[in-house]
C-alpha positions in Angstrom: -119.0 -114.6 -78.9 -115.5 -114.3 -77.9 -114.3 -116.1 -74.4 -112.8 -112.4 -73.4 -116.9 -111.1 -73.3 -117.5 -114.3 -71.0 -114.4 -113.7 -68.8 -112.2 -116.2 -70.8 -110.7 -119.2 -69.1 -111.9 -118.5 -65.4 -112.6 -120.8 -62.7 -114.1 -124.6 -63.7 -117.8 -123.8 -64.0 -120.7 -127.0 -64.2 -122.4 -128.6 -67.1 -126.1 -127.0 -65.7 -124.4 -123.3 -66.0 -122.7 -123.7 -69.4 -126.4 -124.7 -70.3 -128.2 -122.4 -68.9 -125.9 -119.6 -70.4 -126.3 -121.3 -73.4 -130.2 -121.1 -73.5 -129.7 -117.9 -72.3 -127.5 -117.0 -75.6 -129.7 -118.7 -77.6 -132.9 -117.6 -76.5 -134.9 -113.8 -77.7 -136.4 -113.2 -74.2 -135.8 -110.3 -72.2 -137.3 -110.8 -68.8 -138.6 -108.2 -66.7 -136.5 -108.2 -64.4 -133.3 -107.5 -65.9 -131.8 -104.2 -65.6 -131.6 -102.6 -69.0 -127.7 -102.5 -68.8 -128.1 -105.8 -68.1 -130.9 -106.2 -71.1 -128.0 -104.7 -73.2 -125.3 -106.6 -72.4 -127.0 -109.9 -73.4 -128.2 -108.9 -76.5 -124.7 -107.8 -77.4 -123.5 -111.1 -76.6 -126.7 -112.6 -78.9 -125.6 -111.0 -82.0 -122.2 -112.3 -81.7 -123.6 -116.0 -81.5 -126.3 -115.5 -84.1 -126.1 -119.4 -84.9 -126.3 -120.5 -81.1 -128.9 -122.8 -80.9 -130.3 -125.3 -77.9 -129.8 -129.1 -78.5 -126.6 -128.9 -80.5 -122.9 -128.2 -80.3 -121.4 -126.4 -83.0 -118.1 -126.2 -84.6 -117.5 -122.3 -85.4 -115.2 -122.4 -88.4 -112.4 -119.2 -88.9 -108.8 -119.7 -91.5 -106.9 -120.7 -89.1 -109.1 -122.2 -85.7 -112.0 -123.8 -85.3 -114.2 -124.0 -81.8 -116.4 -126.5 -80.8 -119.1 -124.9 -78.6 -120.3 -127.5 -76.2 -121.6 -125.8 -73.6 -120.6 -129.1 -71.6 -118.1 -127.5 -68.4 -114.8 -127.5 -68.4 -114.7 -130.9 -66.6 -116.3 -132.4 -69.8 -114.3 -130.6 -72.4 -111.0 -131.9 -70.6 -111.9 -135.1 -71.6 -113.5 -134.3 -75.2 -110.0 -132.0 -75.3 -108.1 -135.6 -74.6 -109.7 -137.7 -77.0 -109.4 -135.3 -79.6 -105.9 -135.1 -79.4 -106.0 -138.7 -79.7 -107.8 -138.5 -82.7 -104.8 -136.5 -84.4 -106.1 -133.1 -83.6 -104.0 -130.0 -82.9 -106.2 -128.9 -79.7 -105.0 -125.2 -78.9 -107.6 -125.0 -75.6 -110.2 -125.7 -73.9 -112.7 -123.8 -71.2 -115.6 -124.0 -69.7 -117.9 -123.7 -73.0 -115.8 -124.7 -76.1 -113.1 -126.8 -76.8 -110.6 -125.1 -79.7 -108.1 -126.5 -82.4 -106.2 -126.1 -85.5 -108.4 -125.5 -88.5 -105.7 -127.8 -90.6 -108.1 -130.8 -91.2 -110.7 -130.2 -93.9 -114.4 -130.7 -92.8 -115.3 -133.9 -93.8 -112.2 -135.6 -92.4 -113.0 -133.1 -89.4 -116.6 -134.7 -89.0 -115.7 -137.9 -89.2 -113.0 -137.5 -86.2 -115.6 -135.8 -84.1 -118.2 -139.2 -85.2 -115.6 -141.6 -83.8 -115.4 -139.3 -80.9 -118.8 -139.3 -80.1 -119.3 -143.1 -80.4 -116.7 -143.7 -78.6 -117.3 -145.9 -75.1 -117.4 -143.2 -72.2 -114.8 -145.5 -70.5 -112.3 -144.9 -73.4 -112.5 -141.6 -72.3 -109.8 -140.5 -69.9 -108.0 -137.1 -68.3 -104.2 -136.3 -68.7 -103.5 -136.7 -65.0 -99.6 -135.7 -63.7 -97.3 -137.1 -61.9 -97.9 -133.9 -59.4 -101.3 -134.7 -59.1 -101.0 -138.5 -57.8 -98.0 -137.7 -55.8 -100.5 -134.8 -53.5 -102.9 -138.2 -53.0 -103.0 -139.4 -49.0 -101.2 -142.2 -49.2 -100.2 -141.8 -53.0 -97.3 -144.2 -52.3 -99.6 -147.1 -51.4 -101.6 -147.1 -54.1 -100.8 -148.7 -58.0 -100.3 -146.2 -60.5 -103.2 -147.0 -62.8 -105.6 -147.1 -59.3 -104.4 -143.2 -58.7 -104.8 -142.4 -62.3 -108.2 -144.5 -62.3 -109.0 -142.5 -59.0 -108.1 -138.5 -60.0 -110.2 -138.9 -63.4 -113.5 -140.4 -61.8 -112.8 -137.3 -59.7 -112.2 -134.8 -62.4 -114.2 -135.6 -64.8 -118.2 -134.5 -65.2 -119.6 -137.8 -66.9 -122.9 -136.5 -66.7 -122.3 -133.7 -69.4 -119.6 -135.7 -71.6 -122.5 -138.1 -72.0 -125.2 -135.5 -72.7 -122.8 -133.2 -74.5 -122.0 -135.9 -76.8 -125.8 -137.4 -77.9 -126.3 -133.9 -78.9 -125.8 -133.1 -82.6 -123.1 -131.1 -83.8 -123.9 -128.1 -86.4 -120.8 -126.5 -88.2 -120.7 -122.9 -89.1 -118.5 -120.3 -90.3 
């Protein structure tokens, strides 16, 4: 499935979407009441995701990327985006349904990055938050620095789907 087929970066869309587009992707019913253009349309986008499934992420492998399909919202994958970097990942992007990076790490170093991600406390999780960002806060110049940073990520961030995005199991492809 390429992001161009799901309209690419976009606006920031919620963890209960990206799921429910997921188990749309993933699943081999056609209900009545789709139109058959419609119909069509999803079962192009089914054969380009033939190892989608429900209840995992997976990392889709190519020479020179790989994806991680969460499936979490793009509020979720900001933060898994962040603490991959931290992990010494090249992350190239990230969107509302993957999160993508170098393919310059072999797997099982790869895996083991993505463990200590995933075990990770949520609380070591955090946003990159700029300068621009705190200084549009009422009364930015009032409050400490680490309060406004604290502030804008409790805001940004979707910790609902970073914690169920990462109890699910990861499958790696390609």
């Amino acid at each position: 499935m390429s992001e161009s087929a799901l309209g690419g970066r976009g606006p920031s869309v919620s963890f209960e979407i990206s799921q429910a587009l997921r188990n749309t992707l993933s699943s081999d019913a056609v209900p009545s009441c789709w139109s058959k253009r419609a119909a069509s349309t999803i079962g192009e986008l089914r054969q380009q995701f033939p190892w989608l499934h429900n209840g995992c992420t997976t990392v889709h492998s190519t020479a020179t990327i790989r994806t991680w399909w969460t499936f979490a919202g793009s509020r979720a994958n900001a933060a898994i985006a962040a603490a991959l970097r931290s992990a010494g990942l090249v992350v190239t992007d990230y969107d509302n349904l993957s999160v993508t990076f170098e393919a310059t790490t072999a797997l099982p170093d790869l895996d083991a990055r993505l463990q200590t991600v995933r075990s990770q406390g949520r609380e070591d999780f955090g946003l990159p938050i700029s300068e621009e960002a705190i200084e549009q806060l009422k009364f930015s110049s009032c409050l400490p620095h680490e309060m406004a940073v604290a502030m804008l990520e409790s805001r940004l961030m979707d910790q609902r789907a970073l914690d169920a995005c990462l109890r699910q199991p990861v499958k790696y492809v390609g």
